[in-house]
N, C-alpha and C positions, 0 to 999 in steps of 0.2 A: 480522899482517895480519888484517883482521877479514874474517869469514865472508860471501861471498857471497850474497845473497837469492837465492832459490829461481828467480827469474823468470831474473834473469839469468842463472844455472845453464844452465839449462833454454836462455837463445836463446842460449849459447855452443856447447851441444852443437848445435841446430839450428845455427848458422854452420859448424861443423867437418863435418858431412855432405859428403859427395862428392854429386854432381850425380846421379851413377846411382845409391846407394841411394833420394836421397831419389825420386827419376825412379820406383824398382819398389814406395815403400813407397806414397808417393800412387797411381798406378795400381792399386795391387791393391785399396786401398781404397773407391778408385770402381767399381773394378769387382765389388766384393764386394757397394754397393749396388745395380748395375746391374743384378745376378744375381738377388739380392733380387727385384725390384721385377717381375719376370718370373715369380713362385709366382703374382701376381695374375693371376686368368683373363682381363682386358682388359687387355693390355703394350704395347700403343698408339693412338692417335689424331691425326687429321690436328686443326690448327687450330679446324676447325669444330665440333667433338665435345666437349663436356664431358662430365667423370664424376662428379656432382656429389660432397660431402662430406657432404650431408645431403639427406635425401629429406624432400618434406611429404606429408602426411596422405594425396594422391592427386595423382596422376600430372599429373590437367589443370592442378595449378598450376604446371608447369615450364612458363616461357612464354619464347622471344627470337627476335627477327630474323633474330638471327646465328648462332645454337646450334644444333646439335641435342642431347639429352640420354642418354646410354649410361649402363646398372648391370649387374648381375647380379642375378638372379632368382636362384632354386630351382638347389641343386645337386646334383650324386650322385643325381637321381633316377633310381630303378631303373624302368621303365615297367612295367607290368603290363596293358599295350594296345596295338595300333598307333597308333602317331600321322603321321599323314598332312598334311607339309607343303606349301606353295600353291608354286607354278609361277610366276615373275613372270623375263619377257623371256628370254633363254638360260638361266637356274636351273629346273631341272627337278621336277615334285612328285613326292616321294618318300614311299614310307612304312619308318618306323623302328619297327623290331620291339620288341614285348615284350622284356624280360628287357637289353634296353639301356641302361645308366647314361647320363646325362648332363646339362650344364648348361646352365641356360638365362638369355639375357641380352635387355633391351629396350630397344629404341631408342623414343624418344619426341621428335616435332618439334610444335610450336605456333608458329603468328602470335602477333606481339602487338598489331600498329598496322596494319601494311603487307602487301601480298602482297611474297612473296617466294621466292625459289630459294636451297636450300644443299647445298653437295657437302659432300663427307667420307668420310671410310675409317676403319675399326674391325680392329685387326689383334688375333686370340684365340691364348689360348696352345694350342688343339688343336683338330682339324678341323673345319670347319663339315660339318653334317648336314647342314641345311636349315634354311629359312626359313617362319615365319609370316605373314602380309602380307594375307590378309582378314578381314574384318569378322565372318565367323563361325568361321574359327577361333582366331584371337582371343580370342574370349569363351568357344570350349570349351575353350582351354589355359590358361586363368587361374587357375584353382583348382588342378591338375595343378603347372605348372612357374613361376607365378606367384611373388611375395613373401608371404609373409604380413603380413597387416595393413597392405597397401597397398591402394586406392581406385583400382581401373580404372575406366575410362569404360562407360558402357552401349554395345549394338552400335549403338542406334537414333545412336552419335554419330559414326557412319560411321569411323570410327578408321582401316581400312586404307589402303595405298595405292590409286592408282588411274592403272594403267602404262599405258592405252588413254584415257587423256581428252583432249579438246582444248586443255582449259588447263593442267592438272597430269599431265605425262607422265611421274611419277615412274620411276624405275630404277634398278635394285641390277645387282651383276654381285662375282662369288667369283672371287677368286686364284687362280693352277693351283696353290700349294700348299696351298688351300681353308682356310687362317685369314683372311684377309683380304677383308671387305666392303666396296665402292665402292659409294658411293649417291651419286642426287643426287634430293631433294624440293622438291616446291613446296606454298607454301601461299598461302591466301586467294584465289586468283584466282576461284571461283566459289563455296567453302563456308566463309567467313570462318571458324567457329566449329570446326571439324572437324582431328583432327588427323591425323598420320602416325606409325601406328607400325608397328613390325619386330619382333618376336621371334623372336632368333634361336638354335638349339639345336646344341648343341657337342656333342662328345664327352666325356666325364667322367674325370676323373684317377683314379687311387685317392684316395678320400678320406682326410681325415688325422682321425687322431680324439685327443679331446684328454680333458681329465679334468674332471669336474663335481663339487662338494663342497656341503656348510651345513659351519656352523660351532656352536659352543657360546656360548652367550649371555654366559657368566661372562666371554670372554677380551676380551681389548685389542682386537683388530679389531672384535667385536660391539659392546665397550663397555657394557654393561646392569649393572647394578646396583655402578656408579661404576667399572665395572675402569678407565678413561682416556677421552681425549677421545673425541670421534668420530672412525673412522675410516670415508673416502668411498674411494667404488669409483672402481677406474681408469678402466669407460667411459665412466660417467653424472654422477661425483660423487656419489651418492647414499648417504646413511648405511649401512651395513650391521648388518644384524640376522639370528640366530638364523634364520631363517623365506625364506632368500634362497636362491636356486639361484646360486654362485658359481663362476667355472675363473679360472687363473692371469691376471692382466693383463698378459699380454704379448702384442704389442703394446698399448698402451695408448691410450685413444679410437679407436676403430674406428668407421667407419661404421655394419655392424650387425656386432655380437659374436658370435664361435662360439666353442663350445668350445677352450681353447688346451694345447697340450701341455706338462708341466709344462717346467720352464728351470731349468737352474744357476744360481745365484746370483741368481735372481730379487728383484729390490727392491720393484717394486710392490704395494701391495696388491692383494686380487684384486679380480676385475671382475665385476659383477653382469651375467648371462645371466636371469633369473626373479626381477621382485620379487616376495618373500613374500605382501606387501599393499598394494591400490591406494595412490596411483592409477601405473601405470605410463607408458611413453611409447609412444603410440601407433604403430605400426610397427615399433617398435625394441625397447623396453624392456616383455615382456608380464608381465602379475600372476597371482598364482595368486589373488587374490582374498580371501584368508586373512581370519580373525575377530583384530586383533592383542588380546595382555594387557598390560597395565598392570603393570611390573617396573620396583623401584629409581630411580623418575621416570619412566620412559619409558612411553607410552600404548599405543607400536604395538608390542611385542614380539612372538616368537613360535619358535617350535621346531620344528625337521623335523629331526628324529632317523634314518630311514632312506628309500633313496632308491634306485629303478630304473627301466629304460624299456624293463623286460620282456623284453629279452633277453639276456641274462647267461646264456648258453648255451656260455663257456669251459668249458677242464676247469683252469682254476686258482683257486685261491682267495686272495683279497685283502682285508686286514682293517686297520680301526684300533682301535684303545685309548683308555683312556681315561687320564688322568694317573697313578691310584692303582696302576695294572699292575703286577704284577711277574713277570718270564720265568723261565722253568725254566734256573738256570744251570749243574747236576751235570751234566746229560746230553749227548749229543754231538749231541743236533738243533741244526741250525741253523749259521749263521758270521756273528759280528759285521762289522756293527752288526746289532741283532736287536733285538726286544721287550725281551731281558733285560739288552741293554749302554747302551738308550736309555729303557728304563723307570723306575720307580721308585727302585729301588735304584741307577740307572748316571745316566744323562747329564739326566734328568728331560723328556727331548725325544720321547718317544713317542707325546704325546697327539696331534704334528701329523704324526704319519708316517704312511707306509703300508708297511706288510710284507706277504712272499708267502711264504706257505704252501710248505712244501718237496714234500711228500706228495702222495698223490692223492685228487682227490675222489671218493670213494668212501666206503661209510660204514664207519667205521675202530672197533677194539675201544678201551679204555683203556689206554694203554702203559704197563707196571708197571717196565721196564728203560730204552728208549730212548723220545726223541720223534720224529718229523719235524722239528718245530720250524720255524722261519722265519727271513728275510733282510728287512732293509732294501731297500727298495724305491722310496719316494719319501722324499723328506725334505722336512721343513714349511716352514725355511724355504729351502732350497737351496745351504747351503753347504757338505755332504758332496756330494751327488748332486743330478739333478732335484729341482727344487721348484714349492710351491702357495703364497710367500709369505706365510706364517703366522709369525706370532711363537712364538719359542720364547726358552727354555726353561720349561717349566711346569710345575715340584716342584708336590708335593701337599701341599695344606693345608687339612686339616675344622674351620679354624676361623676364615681372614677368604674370606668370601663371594666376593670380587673373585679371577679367578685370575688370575695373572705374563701365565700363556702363553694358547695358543690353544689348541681344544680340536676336531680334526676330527671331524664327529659324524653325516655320512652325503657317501660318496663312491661315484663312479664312473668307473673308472680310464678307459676307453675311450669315452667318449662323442663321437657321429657330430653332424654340423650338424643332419642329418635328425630325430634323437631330438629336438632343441630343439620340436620343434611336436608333441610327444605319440606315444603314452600318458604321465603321470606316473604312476607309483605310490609312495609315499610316507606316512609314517607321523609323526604327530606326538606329543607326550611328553605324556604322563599328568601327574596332579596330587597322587602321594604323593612324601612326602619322598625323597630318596637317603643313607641313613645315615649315608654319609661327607662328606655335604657339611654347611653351618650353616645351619638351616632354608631346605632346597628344596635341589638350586636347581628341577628340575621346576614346571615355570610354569605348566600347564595347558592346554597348547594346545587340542590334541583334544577336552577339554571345552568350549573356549571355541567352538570351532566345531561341538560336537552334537555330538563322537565318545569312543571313550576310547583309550588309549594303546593299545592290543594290536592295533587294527583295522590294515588295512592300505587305504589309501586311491588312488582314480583319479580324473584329470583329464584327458577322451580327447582334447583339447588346451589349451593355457594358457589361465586362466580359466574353463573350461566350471564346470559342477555339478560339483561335490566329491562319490562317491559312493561309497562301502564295496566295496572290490574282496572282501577277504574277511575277516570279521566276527572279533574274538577268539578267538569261541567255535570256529568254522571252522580253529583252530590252534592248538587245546587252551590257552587263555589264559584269563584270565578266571572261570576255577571257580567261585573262594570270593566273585566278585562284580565290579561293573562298576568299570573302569580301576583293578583291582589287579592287573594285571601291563602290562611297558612294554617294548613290541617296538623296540630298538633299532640292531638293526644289518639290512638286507636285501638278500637276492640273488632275482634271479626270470625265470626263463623262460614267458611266457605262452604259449599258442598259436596269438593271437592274433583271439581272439573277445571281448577284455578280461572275461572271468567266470571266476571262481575253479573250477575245476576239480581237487581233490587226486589225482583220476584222470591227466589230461594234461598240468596243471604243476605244474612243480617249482618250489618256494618253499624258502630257506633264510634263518633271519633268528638274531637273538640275542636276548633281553631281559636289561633294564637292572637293575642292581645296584637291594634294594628291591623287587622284583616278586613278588610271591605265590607264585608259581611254583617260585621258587629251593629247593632244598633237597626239592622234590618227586619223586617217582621218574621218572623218564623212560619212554616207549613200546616203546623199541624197544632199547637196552642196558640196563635196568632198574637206573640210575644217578641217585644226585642230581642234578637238575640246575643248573648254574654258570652266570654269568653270561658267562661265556668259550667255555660251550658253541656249536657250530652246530649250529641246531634243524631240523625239520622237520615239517611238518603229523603229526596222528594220520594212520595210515591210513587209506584211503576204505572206509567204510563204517562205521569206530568207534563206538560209543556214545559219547554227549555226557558229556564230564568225562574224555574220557583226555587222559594229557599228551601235548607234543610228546616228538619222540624226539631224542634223540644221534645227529646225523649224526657229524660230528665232535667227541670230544672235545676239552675244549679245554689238557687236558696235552698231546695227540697235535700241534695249533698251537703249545705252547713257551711256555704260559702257566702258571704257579702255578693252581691250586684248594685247597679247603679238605676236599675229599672224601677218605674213605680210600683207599690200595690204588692210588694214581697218583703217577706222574714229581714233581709237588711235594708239600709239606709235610704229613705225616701228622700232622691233627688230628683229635681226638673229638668231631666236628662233621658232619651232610651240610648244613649250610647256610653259603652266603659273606657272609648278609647283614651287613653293616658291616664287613666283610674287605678286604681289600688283594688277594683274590686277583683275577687275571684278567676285565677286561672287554673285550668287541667293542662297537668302538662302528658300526665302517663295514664292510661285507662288499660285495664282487663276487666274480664268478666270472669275468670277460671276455666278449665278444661272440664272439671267432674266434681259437683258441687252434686249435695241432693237437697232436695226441696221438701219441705213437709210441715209440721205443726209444732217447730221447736220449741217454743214459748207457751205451748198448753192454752192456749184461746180457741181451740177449735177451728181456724182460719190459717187454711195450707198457704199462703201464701206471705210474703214479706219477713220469712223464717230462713235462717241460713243455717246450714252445715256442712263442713268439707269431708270428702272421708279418708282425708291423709291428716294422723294425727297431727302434723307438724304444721296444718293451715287449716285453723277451726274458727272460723267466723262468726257463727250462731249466736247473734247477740238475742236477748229476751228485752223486747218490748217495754221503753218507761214507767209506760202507763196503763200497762195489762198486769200488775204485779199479784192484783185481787184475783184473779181467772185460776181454776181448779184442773188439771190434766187428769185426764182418764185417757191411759192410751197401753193397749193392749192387757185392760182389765188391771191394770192398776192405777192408784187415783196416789200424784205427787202433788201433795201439797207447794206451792209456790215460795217463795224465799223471798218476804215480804219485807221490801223497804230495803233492799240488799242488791247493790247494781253488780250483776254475775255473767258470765258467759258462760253458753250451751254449746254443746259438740260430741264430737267423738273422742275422749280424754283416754278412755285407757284399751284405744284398737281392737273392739271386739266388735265392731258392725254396728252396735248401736249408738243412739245421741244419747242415753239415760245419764247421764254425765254434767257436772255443775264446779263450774269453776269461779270461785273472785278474780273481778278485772285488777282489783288494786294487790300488784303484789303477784297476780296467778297463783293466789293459794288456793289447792283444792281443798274444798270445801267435803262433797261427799259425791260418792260411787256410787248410784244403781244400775243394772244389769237386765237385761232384759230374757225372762226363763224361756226354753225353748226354744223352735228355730225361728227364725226373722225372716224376713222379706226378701227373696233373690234367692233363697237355697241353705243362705249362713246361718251359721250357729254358735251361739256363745260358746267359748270356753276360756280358757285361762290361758295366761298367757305363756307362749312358745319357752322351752326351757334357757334356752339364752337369755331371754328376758328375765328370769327369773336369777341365774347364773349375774349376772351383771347389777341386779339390786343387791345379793350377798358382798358380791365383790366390794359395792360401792358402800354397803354398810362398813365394810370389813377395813377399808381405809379411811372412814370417817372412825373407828373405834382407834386407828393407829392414831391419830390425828390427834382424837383427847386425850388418849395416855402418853402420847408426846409434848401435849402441852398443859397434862396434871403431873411431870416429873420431875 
């Protein structure tokens, strides 16, 4: 009997289905996107409402008879003012305090031919505030909760409604359960050219924060200097190069792009959030303006090597590598996958990863017996764990210029929508060779655009003037002379006056393999300094020519150096130049990490936890597995001999939560009775959540009766 062709296969098994699996597996399906389609801050509208898919240049070009036009504005604004919305018919004005998050959406009506009346209802996924609706506040909320790079109307164009006129009696009126707006507008009957619009301001979710990366110019998604074809971004289509603010493309073509959270098995390439250099797309797609260089054919190149938006004010530390890395594999820091089972010597997949720091940020001696070491964290391209769709694998090779893999070369793990409009600070790559590579690859950016590799650069929103946040010398770089050293990896809490301050902010960065510096004694452990090390400015007040200091060594990270007297290989060398040891290529610290006694040792510090469930760090300690936790009068027993991860697993404010690293099986739930610390209080979780376990049971039942039939 010969072999079945696959289709038929396949619609015999659909024929043999019972009525009720197939009944649970389609409904759960539909309703898993119906679920979906409800994260969007606007989850419905009457007939009369569009939402458009694309917005133009300014707002008076949405024009129809029939429409009116609804988006989202500005989200997760924190206010730092009152904002006092208008009064129109039974909707009352209100004023909404400082220190209140929320979003904001606009309704926009135009004539196009005819006078005309159109009703319609606007249903949000969280309460309505209040309303905007004249003419001057309007124009004072535009800049505040507006879009960026969108083209409002002047006031002189009379925009608001106008609920008291004889021709156009326009009216709104709010749902008793206050998501839902009823309007009905008229236009043209006495100001042909005048339109009708609404802003209107919601309450704010917690924001979701997602992760922002560049890439290395050598690898196949950059493509420069022949690694492969081009590769185009998932929102724009747009080439991607070196010099690009990149997050995962997932979803792919978005209206306007935010940050996205990394995703398991991620396929697409990523999506371009910042072009490096004009021209970008107006509203949607902003530039940084960049000077590009002329690499391997390519005219517009370029390199941003480190990358933050000043506040990196976690207590964790997050780092990537470079391909050449190799991890400290004697010592007992750390649990695969790690720097040292994805690095060099192992899986050759490290240069698109991101690992986290097991330790505390704190600044740490050189460990001569153990490390901290580090964990796997994201994966480049997401087929162990979350991913940033990067190509891997990426062995190291100092001798055909083109690399296999990709190369992540400035990231940040947590990045908010709101970061996307500035500060940037960011650092571009100097113009000496990298030892290990075959002449270059270092391209020159920072020269091409007036600066040298060591600076640290600001742009107080996308495109502005490119302006020296804080100078080489300002970070003991620089010494023996201009862009001989190349600040490559960066974390930075500003204070938020954008001026470099060694007094009030903390800056922690690395520089790159090749850099002057290397091999120099350090300020502050009186150590060679490595390219794996985490630095830190001289102290305030230094004379000109001391070095940065050893925050972090970078044995005590779980990385090989060439130094004597540490966790890796003891050579008769203090310098790693042209070495295999240990490079940082991407450093964060996190935005809102809390600090505490994760591991039940009684010692608040060198304990990690994030309290966004989707970035929970909280490793427990090797070697404290014996230590007993009493903590809010309950005593947890420990999970002896058992390497697990602590955090916030099931989003109710607490850490009481235990997870296995191998696999992320949860293990078990506890909860913590009563309220918590900050005002929170356990409960269970939000009915959606609960809606979406049935749902997802309910197509796992269709699934086995599909394939028990």
């Amino acid at each position: 009997m010969l072999p079945q062709p696959r289709c038929q296969k396949r619609n015999a098994v659909i024929r043999g289905m019972t009525a009720a699996w197939r009944y649970l597996f389609v409904m759960g399906l539909l309703a898993i996107v119906w679920i979906a389609r409800l994260d969007a801050a606007i989850v419905g509208t009457s007939d009369t409402v569009l939402v458009p898919t694309d917005l133009p240049y300014q707002v008076m070009d949405l024009e129809s008879n029939a429409m009116l036009f609804a988006f989202q504005e500005n989200e997760s604004v924190m206010l730092t003012e009152y904002v006092m919305t208008d009064a129109i018919g039974y909707i009352p004005a209100v004023p909404i305090s400082y220190g209140t998050s929320v979003d904001s959406h606009f309704i926009h009506g135009q004539w196009k031919k005819s006078s005309v009346t159109i009703s319609g209802s606007i249903t949000f996924d969280s309460e309505i505030l209040g309303v905007i609706v004249s003419d001057y506040g309007l124009q004072a909320t535009d800049n505040l909760l507006g879009m960026p790079y969108l083209m409002y109307p002047a006031m002189s164009m009379m925009r608001g409604l106008e609920p008291d006129n004889l021709y156009q009696n326009d009216s709104l009126k709010i749902s008793p359960d206050l998501r839902t707006l009823d309007m009905q507008l008229s236009f043209g009957h006495d100001t042909p050219l005048n339109p009708d619009q609404i802003r209107v301001i919601t309450l704010a979710g917690e924001p979701v924060s997602g992760v922002t990366f560049s890439i290395g110019t050598q690898g196949p998604t950059a493509g420069s200097f022949g690694a492969g074809p081009a590769v185009f971004d998932a929102f724009f289509g747009r080439e991607i190069d070196g010099h690009d603010l990149l997050t995962v493309g997932m979803p792919a073509l978005p209206l306007f792009p935010e940050p996205n959270p990394p995703v398991a098995g991620v396929s697409n390439p990523p999506g371009m959030l910042v072009s490096g250099s004009p021209p970008g797309i107006p509203g949607r797609l902003p530039t940084l303006g960049l000077t590009g260089v002329a690499v391997g054919g390519e005219l517009d190149e370029g390199e941003i090597d480190a990358l933050s938006y000043g506040r990196d004010e976690g207590n964790g530390i997050f780092f990537s590598v470079d391909e050449f890395t190799k991890g400290v594999s004697d010592r007992p820091g750390g649990v695969a996958p790690n720097a040292n089972s994805e690095g060099a010597v192992g899986a050759a997949e490290a240069s698109a990863d991101v690992f986290a720091y097991r330790g505390p940020r704190v600044p740490t001696q050189q460990p001569t017996v153990w490390a901290f070491g580090n964990s796997a964290f994201l994966d480049g391209d997401g087929s162990s764990m979350e991913g940033l769709g990067l190509i891997e694998p990426n062995p190291p090779d100092s001798v055909v210029l083109q690399d296999f893999g990709d190369h992540l070369d400035a990231m940040d793990i947590d990045t908010l929508p709101a970061d996307m409009l500035g500060p940037f600070y960011f650092s571009l790559d100097a113009s000496f060779d990298d030892p290990l590579e075959p002449a270059g690859p270092n391209i020159g950016t920072a020269v091409a655009n007036g600066f040298v590799g060591g600076d640290v650069l600001l742009q107080s929103t996308p495109g502005a003037i490119t302006a020296i946040y804080a100078s080489a010398q300002s970070l003991g770089l620089d010494i023996v002379g201009a862009d001989t050293d190349d600040l490559d990896a960066l974390a930075l809490s500003d204070n938020g006056d954008m001026m470099f301050d060694p007094a009030t902010d903390e800056i922690l960065f690395s520089v790159r393999r090749g850099s002057a510096i290397i091999g120099q004694q350090d300020s502050l452990l009186g150590l060679p300094i490595e390219p794996g090390d985490v630095l830190t400015a001289p102290a305030f007040g230094s004379p000109w020519g001391t070095a940065p200091g050893i925050v972090i060594p970078a044995e005590a990270l779980g990385l090989e150096t060439l130094r004597p007297g540490g966790v890796g290989p003891t050579v008769a060398t203090s310098s790693s130049v042209g070495s295999t040891a240990g490079e940082l290529s991407g450093l964060d610290n996190g935005q809102a990490s809390i600090d505490g006694d994760m591991d039940c040792d009684g010692i608040l510090v060198g304990d990690l936890a994030d309290d966004r469930a989707l970035f929970v760090v909280g490793l427990i300690d090797d070697w404290e597995y014996s230590q007993i936790c009493h903590d809010r009068q309950q005593t947890v027993p420990q999970l002896f001999d058992l390497p697990v991860k602590r955090g916030n697993f099931d989003d109710d404010f607490t850490s009481f939560d235990f997870r296995d690293i191998e696999g992320f099986k949860q293990a078990f739930i506890l909860t913590s009775p009563g309220p918590l610390p900050g005002g929170f209080s356990s409960s269970l979780p939000e009915p959606s959540a609960v809606l979406l376990i049935a749902i997802a049971a309910c197509c796992l039942a269709g699934l086995r009766g599909w394939s028990n039939t």
